[in-house]
MDTraj code that builds the backbone (N, CA, C; nanometers):
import mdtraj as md
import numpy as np

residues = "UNK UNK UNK UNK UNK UNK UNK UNK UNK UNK UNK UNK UNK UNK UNK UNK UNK UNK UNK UNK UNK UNK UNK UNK UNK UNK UNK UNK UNK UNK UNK UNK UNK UNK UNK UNK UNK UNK UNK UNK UNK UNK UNK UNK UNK UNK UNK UNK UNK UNK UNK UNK UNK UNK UNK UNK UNK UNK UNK UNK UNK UNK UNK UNK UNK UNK UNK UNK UNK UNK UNK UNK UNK UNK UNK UNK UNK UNK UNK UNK UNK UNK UNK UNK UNK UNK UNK UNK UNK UNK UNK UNK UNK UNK UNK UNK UNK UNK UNK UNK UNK UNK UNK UNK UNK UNK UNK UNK UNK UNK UNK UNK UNK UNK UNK UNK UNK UNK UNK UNK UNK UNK UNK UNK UNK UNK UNK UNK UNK UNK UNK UNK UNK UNK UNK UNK UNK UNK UNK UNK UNK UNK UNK UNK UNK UNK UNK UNK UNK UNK UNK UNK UNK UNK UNK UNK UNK UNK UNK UNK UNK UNK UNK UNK UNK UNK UNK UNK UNK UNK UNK UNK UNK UNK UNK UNK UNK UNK UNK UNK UNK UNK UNK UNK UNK UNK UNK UNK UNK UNK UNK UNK UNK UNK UNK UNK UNK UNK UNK UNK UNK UNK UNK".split()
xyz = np.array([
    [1.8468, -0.5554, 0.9805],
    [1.8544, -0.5507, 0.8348],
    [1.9672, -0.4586, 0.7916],
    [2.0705, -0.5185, 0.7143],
    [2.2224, -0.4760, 0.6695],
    [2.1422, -0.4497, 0.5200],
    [2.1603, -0.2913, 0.4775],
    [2.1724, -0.3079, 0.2945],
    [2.2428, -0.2122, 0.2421],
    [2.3449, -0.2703, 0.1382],
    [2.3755, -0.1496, 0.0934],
    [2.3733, -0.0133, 0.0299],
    [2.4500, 0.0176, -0.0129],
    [2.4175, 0.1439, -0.0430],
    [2.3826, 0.1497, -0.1615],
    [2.3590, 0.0581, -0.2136],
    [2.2364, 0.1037, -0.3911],
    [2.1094, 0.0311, -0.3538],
    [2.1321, -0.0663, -0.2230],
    [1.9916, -0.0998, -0.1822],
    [1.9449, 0.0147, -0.1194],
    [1.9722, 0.0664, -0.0365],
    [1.9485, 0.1896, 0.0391],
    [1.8864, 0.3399, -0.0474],
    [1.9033, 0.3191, -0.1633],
    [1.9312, 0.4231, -0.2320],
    [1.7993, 0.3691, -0.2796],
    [1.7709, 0.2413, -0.3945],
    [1.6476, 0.1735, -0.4069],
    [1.5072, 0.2152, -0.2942],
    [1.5292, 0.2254, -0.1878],
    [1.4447, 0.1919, -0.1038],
    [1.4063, 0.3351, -0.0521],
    [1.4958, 0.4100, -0.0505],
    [1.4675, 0.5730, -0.1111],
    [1.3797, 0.6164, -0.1790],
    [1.4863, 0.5611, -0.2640],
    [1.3787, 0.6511, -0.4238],
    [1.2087, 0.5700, -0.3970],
    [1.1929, 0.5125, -0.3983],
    [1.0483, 0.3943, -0.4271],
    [0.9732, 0.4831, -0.2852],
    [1.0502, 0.5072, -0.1982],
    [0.9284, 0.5726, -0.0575],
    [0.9016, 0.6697, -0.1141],
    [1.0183, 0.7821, -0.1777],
    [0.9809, 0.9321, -0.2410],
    [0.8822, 0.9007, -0.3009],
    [0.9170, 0.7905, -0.4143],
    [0.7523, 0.7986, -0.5076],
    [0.6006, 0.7902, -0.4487],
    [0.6852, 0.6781, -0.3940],
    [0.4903, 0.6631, -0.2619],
    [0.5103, 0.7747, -0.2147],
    [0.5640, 0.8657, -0.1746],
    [0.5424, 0.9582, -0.0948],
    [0.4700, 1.1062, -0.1486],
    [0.5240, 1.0700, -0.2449],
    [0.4942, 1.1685, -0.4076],
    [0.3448, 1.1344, -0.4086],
    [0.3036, 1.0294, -0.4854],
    [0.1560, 0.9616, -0.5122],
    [0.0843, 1.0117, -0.3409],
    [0.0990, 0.9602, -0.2426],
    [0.0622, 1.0176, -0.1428],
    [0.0290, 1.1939, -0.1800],
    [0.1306, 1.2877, -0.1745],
    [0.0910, 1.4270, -0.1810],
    [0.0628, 1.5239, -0.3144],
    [0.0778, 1.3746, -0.4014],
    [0.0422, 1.4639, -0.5314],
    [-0.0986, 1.4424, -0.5753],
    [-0.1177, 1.3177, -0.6063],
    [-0.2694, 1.2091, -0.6288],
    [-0.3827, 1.2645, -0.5028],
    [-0.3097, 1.2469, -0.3478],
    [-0.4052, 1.2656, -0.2715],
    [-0.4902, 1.3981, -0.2790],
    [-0.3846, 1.5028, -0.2913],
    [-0.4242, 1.6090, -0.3026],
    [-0.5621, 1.6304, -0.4200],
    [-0.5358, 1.5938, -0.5284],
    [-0.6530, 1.6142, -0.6465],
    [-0.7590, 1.5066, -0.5803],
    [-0.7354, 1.4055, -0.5539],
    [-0.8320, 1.3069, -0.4973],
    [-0.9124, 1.3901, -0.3961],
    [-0.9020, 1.4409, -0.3036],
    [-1.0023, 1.5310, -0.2016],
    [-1.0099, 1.6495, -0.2957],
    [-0.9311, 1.7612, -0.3709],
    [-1.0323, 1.8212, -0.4233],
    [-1.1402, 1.7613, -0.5160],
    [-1.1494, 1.6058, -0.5514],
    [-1.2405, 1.6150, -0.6636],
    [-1.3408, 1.5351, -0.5457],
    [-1.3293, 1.5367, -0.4549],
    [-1.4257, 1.4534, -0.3268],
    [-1.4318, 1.2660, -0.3901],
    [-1.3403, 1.1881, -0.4123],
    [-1.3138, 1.0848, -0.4606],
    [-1.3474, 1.0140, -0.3188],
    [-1.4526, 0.9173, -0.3150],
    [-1.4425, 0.8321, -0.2294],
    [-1.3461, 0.6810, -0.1910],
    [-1.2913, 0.6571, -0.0636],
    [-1.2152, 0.5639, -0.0596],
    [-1.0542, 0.5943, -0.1236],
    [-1.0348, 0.6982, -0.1034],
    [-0.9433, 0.7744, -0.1457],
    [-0.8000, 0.6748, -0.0860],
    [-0.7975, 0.6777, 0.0383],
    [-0.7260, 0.5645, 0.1460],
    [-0.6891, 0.4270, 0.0572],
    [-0.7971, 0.3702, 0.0024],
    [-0.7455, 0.1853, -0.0644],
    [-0.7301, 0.2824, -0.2142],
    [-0.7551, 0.3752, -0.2801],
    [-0.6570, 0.4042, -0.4085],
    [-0.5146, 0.4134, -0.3985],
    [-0.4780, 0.5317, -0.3160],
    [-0.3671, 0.5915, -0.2286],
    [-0.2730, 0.4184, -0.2527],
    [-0.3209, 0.3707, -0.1136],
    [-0.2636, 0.2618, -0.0464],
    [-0.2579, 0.1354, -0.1520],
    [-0.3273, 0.1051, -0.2564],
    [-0.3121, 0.0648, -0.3433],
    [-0.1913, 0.0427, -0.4539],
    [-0.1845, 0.1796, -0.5171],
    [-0.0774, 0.1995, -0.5437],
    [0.0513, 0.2318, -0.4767],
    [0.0742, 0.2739, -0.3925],
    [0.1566, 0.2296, -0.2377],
    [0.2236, 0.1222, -0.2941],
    [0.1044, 0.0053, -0.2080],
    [0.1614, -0.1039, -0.1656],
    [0.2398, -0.1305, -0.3365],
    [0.2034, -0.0997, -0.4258],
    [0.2410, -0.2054, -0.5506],
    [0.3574, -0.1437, -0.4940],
    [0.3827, -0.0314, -0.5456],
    [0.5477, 0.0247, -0.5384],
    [0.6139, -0.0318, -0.4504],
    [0.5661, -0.0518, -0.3251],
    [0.6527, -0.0830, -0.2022],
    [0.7255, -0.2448, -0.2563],
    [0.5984, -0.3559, -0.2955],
    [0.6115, -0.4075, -0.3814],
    [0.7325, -0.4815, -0.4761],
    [0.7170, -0.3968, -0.5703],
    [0.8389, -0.4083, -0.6832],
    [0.9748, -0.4033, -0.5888],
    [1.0344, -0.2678, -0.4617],
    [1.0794, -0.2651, -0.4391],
    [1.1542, -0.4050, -0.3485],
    [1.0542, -0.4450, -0.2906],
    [1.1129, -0.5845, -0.2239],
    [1.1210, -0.6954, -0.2982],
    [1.0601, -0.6675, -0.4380],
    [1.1237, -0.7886, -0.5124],
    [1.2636, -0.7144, -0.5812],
    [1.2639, -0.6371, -0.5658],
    [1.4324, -0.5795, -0.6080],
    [1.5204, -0.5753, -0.5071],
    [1.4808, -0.5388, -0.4029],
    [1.5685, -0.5687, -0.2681],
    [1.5128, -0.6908, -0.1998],
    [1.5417, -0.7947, -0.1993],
    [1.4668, -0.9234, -0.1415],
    [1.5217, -0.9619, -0.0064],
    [1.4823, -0.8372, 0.0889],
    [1.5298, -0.8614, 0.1958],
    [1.4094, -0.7999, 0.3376],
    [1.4248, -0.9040, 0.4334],
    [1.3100, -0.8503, 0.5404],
    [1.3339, -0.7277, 0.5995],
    [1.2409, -0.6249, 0.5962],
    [1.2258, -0.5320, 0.6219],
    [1.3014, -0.3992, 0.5673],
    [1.2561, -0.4483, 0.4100],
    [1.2611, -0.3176, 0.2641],
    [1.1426, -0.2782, 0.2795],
    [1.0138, -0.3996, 0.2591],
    [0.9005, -0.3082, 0.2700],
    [0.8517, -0.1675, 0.3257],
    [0.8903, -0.2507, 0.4788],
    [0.8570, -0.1317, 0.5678],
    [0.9196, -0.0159, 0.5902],
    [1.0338, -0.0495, 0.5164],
    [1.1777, 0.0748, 0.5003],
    [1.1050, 0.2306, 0.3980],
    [1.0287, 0.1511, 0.3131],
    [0.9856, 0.1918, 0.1906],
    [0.8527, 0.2927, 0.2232],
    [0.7665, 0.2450, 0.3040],
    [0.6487, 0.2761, 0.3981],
    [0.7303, 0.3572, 0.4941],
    [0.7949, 0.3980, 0.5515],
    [0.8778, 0.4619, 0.6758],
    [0.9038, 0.6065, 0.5715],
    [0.9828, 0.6055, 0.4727],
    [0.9890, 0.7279, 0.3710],
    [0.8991, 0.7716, 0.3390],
    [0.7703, 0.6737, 0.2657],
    [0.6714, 0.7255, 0.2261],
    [0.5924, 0.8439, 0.3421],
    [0.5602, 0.7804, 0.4314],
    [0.5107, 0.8555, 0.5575],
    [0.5519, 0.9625, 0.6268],
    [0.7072, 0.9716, 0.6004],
    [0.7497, 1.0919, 0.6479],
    [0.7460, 1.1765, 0.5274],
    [0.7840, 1.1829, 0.3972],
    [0.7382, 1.2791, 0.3165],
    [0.5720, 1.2893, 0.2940],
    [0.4752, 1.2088, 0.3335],
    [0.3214, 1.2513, 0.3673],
    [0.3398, 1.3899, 0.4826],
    [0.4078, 1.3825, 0.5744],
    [0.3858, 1.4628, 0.7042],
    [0.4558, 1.6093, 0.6303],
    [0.4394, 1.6509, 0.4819],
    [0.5245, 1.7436, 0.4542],
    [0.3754, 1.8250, 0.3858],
    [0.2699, 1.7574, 0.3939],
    [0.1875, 1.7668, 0.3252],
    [0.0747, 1.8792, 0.3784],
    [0.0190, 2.0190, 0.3178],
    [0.0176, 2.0836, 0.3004],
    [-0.1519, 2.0915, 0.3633],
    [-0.1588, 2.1735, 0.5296],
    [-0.3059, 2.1661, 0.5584],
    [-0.3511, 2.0231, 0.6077],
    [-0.4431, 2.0135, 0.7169],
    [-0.4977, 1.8934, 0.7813],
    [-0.4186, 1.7989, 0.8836],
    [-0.4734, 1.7433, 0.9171],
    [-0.3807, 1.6249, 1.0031],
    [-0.3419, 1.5118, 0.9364],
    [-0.1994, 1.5128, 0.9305],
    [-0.1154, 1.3969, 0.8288],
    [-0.1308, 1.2651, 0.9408],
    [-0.1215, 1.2680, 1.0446],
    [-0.0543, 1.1162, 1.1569],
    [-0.1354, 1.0254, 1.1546],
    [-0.2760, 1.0549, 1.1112],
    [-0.3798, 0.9187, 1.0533],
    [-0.3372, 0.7892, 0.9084],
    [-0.3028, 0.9084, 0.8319],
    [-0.2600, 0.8736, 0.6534],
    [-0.1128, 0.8053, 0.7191],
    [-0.0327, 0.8860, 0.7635],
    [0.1061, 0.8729, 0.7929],
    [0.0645, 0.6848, 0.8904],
    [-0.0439, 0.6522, 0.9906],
    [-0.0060, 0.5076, 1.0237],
    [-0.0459, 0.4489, 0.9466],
    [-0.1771, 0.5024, 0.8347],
    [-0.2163, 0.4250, 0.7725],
    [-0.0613, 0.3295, 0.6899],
    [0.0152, 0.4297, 0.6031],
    [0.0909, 0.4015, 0.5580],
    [0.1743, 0.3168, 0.5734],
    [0.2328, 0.2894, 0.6672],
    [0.3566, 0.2538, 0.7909],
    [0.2582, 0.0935, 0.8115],
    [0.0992, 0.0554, 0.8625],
    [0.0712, -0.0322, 0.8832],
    [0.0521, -0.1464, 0.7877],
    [0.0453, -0.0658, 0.6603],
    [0.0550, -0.0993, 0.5519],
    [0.1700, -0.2246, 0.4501],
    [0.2630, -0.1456, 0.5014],
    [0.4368, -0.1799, 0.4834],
    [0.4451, -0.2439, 0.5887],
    [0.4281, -0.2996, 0.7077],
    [0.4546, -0.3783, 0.8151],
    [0.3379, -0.4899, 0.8167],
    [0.2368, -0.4526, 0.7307],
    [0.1681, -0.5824, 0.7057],
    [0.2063, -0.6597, 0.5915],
    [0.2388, -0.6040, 0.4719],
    [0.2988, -0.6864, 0.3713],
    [0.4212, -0.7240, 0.4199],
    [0.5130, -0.6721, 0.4637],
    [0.6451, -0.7088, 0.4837],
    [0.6506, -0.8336, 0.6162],
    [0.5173, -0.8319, 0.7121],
    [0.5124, -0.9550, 0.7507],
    [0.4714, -1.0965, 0.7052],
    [0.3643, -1.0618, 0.6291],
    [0.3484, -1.1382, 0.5277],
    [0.4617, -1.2392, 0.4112],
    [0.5613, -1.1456, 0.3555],
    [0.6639, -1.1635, 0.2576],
    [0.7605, -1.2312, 0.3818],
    [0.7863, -1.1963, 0.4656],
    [0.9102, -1.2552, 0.5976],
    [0.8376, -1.3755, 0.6320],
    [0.6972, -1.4054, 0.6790],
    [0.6869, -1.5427, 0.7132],
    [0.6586, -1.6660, 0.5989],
    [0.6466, -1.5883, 0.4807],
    [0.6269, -1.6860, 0.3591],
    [0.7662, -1.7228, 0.2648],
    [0.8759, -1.7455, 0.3540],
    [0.9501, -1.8090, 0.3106],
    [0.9951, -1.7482, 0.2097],
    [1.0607, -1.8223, 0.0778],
    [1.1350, -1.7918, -0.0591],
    [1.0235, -1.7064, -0.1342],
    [1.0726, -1.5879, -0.1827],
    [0.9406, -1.5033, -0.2613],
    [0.8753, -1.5502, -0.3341],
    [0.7687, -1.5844, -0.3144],
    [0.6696, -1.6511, -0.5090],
    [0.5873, -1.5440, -0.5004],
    [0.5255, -1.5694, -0.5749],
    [0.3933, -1.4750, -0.6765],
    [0.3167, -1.5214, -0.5931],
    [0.2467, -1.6019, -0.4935],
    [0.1304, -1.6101, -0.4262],
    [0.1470, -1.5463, -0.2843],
    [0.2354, -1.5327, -0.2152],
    [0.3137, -1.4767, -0.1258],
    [0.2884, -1.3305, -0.1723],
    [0.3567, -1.2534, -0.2737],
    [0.3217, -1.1435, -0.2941],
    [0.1855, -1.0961, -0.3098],
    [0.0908, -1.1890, -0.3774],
    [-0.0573, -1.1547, -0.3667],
    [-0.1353, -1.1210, -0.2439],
    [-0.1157, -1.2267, -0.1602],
    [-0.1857, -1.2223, -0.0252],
    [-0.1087, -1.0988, 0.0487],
    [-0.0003, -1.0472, 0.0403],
    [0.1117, -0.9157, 0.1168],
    [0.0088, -0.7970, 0.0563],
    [0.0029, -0.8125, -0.1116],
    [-0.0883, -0.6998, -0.1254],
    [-0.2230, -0.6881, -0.0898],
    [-0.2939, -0.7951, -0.0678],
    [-0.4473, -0.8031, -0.0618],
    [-0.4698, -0.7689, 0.0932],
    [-0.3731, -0.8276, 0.2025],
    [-0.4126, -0.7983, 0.3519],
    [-0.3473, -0.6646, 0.3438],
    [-0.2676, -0.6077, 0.2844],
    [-0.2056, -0.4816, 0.2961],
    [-0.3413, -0.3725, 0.2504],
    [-0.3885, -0.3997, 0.1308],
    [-0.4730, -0.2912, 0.1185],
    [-0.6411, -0.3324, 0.1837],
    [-0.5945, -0.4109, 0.2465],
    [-0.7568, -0.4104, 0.3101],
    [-0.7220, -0.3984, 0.4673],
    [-0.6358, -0.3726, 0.4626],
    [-0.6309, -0.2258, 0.5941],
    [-0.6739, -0.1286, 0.6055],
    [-0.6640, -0.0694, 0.4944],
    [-0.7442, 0.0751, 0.4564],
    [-0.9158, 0.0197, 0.4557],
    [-0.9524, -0.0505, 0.4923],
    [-1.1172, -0.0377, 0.5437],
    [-1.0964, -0.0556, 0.6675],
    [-0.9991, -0.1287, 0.7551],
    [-1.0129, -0.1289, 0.8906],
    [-0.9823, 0.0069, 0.9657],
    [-0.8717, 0.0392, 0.8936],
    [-0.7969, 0.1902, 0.9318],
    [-0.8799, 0.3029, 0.9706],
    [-1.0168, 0.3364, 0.8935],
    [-1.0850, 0.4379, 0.9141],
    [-1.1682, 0.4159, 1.0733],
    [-1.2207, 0.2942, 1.0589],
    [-1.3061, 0.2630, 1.1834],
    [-1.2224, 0.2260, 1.3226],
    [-1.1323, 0.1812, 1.2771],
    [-1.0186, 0.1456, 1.3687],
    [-0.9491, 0.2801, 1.4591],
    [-0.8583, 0.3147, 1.3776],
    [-0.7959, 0.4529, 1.4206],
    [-0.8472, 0.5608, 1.4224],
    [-0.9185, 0.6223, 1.3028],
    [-0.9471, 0.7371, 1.3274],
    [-1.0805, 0.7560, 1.4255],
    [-1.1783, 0.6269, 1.4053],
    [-1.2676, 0.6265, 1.5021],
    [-1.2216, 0.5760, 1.6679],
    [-1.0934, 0.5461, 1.6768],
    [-1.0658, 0.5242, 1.8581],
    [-1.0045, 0.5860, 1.8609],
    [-0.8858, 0.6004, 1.8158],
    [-0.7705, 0.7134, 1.8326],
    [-0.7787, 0.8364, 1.8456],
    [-0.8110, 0.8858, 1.7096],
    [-0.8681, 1.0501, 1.7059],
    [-0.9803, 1.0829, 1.7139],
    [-1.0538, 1.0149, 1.8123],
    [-1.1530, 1.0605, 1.8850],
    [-1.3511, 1.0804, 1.8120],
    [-1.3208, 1.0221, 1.6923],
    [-1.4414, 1.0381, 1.6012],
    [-1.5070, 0.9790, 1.6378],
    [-1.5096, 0.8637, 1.6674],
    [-1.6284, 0.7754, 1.7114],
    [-1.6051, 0.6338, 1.6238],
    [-1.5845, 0.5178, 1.6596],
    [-1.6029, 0.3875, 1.5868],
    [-1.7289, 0.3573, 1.4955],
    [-1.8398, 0.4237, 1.5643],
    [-1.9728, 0.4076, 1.5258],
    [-2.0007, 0.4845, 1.4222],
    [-1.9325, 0.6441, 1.4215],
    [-1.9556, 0.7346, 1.3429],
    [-1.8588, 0.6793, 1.2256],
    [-1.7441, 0.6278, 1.2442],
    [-1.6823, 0.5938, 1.0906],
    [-1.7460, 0.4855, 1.0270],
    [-1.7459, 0.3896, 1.0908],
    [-1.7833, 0.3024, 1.0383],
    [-1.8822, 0.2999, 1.0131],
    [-2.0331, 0.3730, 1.0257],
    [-2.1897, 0.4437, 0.9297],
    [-2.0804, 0.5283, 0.8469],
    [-1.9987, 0.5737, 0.8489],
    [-1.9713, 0.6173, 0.7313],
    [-1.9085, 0.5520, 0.6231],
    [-1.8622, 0.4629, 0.6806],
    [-1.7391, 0.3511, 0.5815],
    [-1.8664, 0.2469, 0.5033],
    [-1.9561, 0.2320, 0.5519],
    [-2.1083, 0.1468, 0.5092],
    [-2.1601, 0.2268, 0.4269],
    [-2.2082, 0.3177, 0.4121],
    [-2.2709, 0.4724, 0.3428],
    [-2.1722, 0.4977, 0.2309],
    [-2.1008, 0.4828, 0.1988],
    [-1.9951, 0.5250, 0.0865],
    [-2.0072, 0.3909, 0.0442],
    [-2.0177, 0.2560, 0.0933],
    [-2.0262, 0.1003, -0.0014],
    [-2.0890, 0.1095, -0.0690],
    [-2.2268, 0.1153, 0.0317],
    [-2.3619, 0.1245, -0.0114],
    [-2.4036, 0.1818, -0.1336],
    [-2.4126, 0.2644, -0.1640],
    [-2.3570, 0.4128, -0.2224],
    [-2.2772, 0.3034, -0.3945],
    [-2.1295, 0.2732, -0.3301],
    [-2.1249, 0.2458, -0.4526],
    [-2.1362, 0.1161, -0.5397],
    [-2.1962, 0.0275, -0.3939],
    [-2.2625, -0.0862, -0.4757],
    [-2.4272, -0.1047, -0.5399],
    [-2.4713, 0.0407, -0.5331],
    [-2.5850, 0.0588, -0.5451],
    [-2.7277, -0.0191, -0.4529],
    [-2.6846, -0.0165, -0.3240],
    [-2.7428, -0.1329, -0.2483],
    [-2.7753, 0.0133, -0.1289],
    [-2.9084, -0.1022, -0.0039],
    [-2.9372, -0.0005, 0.0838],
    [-2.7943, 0.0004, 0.1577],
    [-2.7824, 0.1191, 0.2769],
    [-2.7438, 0.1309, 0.3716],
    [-2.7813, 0.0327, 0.4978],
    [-2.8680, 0.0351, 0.5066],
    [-2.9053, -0.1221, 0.6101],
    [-2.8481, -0.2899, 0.5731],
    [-2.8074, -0.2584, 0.4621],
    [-2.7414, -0.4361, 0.3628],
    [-2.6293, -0.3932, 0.4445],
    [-2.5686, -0.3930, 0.5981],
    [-2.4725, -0.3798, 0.6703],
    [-2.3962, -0.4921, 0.6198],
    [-2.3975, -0.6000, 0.6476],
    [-2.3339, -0.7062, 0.6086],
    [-2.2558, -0.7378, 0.4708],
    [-2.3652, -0.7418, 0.3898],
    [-2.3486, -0.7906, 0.2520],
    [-2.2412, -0.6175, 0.1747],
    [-2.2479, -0.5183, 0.1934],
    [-2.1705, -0.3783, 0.1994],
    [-2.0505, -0.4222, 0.2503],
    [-2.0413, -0.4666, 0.3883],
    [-1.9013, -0.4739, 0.4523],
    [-1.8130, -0.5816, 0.3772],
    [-1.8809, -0.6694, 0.3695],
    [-1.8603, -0.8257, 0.2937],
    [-1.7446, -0.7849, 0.1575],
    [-1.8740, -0.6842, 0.0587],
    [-1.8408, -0.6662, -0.0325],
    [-1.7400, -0.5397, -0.0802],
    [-1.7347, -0.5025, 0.0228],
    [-1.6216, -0.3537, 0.0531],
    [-1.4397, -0.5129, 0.0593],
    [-1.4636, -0.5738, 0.1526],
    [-1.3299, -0.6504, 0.2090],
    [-1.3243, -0.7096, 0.0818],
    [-1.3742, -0.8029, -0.0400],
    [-1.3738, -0.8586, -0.1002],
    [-1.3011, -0.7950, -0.2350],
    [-1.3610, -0.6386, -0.2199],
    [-1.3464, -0.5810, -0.3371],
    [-1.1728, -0.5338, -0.2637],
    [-1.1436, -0.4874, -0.1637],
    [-1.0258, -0.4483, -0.1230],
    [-0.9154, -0.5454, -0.1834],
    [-0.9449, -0.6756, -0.1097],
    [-0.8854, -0.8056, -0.1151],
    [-0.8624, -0.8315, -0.2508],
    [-0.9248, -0.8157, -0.3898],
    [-0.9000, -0.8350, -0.5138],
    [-0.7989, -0.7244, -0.5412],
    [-0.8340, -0.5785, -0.5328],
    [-0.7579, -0.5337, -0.5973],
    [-0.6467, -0.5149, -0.5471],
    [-0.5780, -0.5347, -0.3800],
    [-0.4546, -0.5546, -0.3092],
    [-0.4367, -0.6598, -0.3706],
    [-0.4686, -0.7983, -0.3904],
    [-0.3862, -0.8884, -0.4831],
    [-0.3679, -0.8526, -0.6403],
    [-0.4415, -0.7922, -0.6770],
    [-0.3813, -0.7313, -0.8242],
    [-0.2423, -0.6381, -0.8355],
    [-0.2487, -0.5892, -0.7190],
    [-0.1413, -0.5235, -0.6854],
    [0.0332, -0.6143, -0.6320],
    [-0.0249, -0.6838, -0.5314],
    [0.1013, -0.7717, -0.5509],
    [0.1335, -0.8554, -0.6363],
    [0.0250, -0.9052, -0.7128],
    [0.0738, -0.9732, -0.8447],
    [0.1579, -0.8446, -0.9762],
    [0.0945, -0.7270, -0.9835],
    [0.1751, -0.6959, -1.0436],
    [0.3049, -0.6093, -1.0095],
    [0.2847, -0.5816, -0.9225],
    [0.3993, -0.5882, -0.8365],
    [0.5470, -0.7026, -0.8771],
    [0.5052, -0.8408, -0.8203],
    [0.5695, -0.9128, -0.8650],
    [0.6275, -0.9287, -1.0395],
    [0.5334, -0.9455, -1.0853],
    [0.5676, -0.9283, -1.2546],
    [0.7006, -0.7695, -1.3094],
    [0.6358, -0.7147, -1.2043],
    [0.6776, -0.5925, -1.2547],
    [0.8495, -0.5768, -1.2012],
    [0.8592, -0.6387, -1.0653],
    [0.9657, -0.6574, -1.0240],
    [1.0467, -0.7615, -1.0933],
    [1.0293, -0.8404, -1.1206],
    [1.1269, -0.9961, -1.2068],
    [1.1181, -0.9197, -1.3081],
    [1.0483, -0.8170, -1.3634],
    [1.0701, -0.7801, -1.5334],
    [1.2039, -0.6588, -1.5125],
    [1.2435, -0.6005, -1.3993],
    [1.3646, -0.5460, -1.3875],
    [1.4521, -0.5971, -1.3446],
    [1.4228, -0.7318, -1.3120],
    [1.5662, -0.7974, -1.1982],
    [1.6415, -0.8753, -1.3621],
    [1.5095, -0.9295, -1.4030],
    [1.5571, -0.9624, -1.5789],
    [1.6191, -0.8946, -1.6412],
    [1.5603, -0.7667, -1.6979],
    [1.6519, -0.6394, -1.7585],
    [1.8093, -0.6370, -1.6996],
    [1.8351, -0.6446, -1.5235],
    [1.9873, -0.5977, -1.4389],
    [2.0115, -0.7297, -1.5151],
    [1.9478, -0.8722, -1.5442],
    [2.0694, -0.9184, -1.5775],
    [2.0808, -0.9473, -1.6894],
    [2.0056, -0.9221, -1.7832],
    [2.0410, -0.9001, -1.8953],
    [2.1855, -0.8007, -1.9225],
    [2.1567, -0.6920, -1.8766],
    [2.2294, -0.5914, -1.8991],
    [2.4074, -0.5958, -1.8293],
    [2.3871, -0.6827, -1.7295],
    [2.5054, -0.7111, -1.6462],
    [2.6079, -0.8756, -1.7680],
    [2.4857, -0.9196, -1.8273],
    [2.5806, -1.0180, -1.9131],
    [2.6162, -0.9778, -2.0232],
    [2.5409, -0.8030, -2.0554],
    [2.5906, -0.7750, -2.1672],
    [2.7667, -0.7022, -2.0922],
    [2.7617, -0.6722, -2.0434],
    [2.8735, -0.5737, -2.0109],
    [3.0151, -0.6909, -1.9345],
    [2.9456, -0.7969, -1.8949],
    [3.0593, -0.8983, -1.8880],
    [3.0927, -0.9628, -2.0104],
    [3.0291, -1.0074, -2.1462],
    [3.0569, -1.0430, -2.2656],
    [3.1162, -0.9092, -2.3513],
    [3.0884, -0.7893, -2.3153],
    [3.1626, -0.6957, -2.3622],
    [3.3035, -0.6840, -2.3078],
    [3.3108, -0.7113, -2.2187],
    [3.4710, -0.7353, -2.0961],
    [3.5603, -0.8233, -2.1738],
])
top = md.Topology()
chain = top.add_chain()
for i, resn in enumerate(residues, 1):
    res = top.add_residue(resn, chain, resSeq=i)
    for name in ("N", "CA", "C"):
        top.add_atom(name, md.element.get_by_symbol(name[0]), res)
traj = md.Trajectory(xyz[None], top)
């Protein structure tokens, strides 16, 4: 991937911000003990990452975007960042595979990039932090059930219908996200050219 240097610069700025939302948001989010903190975070993430690849419409901005974000996470103040930091990174390499095998960008393409993108963040906890860093698969994931439960007002034993409804609820609001994402991106690519025919009719 060749981009230039105002793409480059684009793809910058948009990781700082995720990277920002990462250590600014996250931070108040654990002091106020916010559950699912991970699919908010990653949520707004992905949109940003998002907009950016509909402004740079090229394979592998996403993950360019996710690569910044993650390294300004690792700047972040107390705890172990390298969980948040793959979360991030798997994030941007799942939408951005998504957007690369779906051909010419549409709006449904971007939906499904955001919806499998943020419903990583339910696999992520049970996945990684329970094999990787040593917690236990069993222990996250009673915990990733216990926080559904919890906020679908349902038992802890509704294992199923909790998990079901945890992916479902992920899956909506990651496609709300690449949809507006998308909108949000064509509403600036509109503005550059608006603004580029004003300054050639001014010529």
């Amino acid at each position: 991937m060749r981009l230039s240097l105002k793409e480059l610069s684009i793809v910058a700025a948009l990781g700082a911000l995720w990277g920002s939302v990462e250590i600014g948001l996250g931070s108040l989010l654990h002091v106020w003990n916010v559950p699912f903190i991970g699919a908010i975070l990653g949520t707004i993430g992905i949109a940003i990452a998002l907009v950016g690849r509909v402004v740079v419409p090229r394979p592998g901005a996403t993950v360019s975007i996710a690569v910044v974000a993650a390294l300004l996470k690792a700047l972040s103040v107390g705890g172990v960042v390298l969980s948040p930091m793959i979360a991030i990174v798997m994030e941007g390499l799942i939408a951005d595979a998504v957007l690369s095998l779906g051909g010419r960008p549409r709006r449904g393409t971007f939906v499904v990039a955001g919806a499998l993108a943020v419903v990583w963040n339910l696999i992520h906890p049970i996945l990684i932090q329970g094999l990787i860093f040593g917690t236990g698969i069993i222990t996250m994931y009673t915990s990733v059930i216990e926080k559904g439960a919890a906020l679908f007002g349902l038992s802890a034993s509704s294992v199923v219908l909790v998990f079901v409804g945890l992916a479902a609820l992920y899956l909506a609001v990651g496609g709300g996200a690449g949809l507006l994402a998308w909108e949000a991106g064509r509403s600036v690519l509109a503005r550059r050219a608006v603004g580029a025919d004003g300054q050639g009719g001014a010529a």
